[in-house]
N, C-alpha and C positions, 0 to 999 in steps of 0.2 A: 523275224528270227527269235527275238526274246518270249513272242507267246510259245514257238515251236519247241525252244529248251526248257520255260515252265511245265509244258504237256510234260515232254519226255522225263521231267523230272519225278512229277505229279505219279507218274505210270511206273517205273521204277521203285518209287514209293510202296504203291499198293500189291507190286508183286512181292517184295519183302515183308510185306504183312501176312502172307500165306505163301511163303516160297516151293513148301512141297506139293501143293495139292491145289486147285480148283476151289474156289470159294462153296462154301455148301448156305445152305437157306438160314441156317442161324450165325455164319460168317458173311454180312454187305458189306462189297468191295466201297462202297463208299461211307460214306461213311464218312497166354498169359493164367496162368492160375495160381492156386495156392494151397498151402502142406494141407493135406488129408484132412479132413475136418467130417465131424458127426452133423448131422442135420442142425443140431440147436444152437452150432455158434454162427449160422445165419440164417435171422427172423425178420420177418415182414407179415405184417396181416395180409393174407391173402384172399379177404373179399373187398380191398381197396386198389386201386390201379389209380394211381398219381395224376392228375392233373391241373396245368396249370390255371392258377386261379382260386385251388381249393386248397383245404389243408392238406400238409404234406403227407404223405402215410409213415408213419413212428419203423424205424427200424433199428435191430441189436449186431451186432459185428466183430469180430476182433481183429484186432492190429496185429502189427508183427511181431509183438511179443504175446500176445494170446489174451492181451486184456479187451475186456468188451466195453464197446462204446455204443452209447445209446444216443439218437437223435435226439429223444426227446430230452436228453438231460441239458440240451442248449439252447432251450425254453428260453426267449425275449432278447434272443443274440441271432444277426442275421446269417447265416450260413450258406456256405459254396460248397456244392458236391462235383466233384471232379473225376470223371468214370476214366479209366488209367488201365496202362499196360505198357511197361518198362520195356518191352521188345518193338512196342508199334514206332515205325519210322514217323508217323507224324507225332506221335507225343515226344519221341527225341527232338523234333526239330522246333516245336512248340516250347517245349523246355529250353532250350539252349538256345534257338533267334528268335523264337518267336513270341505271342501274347500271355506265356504264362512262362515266361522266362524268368519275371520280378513280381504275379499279380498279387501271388500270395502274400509274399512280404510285403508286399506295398499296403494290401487289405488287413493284413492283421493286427498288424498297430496301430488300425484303428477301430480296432473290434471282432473284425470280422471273424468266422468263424471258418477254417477252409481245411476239409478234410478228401483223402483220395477214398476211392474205393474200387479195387479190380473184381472182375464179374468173371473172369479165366476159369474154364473148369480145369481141372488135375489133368497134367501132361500137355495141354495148352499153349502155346507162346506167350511170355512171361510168366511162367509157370514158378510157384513156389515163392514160399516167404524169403530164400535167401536171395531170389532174384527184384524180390522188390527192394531189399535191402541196397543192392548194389545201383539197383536205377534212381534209388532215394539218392544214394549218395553221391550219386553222377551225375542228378540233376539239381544237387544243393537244396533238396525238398525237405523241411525241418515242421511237417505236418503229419499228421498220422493218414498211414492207406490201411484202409480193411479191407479183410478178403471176406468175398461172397463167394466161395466155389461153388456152392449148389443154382449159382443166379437168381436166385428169389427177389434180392433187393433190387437186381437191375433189372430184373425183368417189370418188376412192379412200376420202377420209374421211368419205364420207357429206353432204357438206354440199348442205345442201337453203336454205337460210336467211340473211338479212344482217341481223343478227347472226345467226351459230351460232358455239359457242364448245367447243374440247378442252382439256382438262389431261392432260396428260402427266408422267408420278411421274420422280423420277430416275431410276431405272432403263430408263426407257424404255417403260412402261407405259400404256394410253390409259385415265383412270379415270375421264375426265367427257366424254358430247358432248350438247350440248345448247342450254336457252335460260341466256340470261343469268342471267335471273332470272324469277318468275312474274306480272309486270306487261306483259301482251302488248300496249301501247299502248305500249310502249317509253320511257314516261317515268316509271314507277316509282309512277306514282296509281290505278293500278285493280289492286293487285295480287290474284290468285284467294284466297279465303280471307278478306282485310282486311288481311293480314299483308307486309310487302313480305320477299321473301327470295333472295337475291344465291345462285342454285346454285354458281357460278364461286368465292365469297369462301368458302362452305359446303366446297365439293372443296378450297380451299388449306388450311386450317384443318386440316382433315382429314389430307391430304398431309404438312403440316408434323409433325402430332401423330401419325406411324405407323400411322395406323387405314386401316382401308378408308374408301372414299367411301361415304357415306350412303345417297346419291341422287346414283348413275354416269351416269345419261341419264335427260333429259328430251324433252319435243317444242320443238324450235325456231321461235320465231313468225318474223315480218317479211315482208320482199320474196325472193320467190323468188331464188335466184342466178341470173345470167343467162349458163347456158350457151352456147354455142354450136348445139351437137346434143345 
């Protein structure tokens, strides 16, 4: 009985993630935008495609107040990229029971660097800076999300997912892309195994302690990112 009401929970889920329509090829059911923006306030070099292992690819972004943030300006600080969409029911549940309920707060006092970024084209689910404003504040998130409407950033890093999560070593390095953690219900209760286990706290610990990352990538659950094209 309790795998039967995780299922139907899990599926419930992923129809709220696209409630009107059929998943199309740049929305995976396994697995939001923002105000109108001109091409230049999101940049990624695009003869780099992100992979873990190597340096990270440098991108420029603005926040919800339209100021730009640049990765590389957090040169020899380890960084969390946190792919985000205020409307996907797993990043709500993730936020509120689940593995990034506390992670940020918990990593930022002690260096870490943890920023959101939405990949939502214009008219999208979680569409718009005011609606990231409202799921900032719902989800007690006191980090900056930049919007990528054109997807360039996400597309370059791979993200498929809301949540999908990178770590980034001081150096510059991508050592983690993946899921959160291994509880694809996004609330941390059905984690694969019995065991709940935070990949994102696993790669800091790691980072922190000069070792390589254990486990560099995983598969990302959630709502699709909701591309454009």
């Amino acid at each position: 009985m309790r795998t039967a009401s995780v299922l139907l929970v899990a599926a419930a889920a992923l129809v709220a993630c696209n409630p009107s329509k059929p998943p199309s090829t740049n929305e995976p059911t396994t697995s939001g935008a923002t105000t109108p923006s001109t091409p230049s306030t999101a940049s990624a070099n695009a003869a780099e495609h992100a992979e873990v292992g190597k340096p990270a690819p440098d991108f420029a972004l603005k926040d919800l107040d339209g100021k730009e943030v640049r990765l590389s300006s957090f040169k020899g600080k380890t960084v969390v990229v946190e792919w985000f969409n205020p409307g996907c029911p797993f990043v709500k549940a993730s936020h509120t029971k689940g593995s990034l309920k506390d992670a940020a707060r918990r990593h930022t006092k002690e260096g870490v660097v943890w920023i959101a970024v939405n990949s939502g084209a214009a008219g999208k689910q979680g569409a718009g800076a005011e609606a990231n404003r409202e799921g900032a504040k719902g989800f007690g998130m006191d980090y900056p999300i930049l919007l990528d409407e054109s997807g360039t950033v996400g597309k370059t890093y791979g993200a498929t997912n809301t949540p999908h999560m990178m770590v980034i070593d001081p150096k510059g390095t991508l050592v983690y892309r993946g899921a959160i953690d291994n509880s694809p219900d996004g609330e941390g209760e059905s984690p694969t195994g019995g065991k709940l286990v935070s990949y994102v706290d696993a790669a800091l610990a790691d980072v922190a302690a000069g070792r390589p990352v254990a486990t560099p990538e995983t598969k990302a659950y959630g709502c699709g990112v909701k591309y454009g094209h």
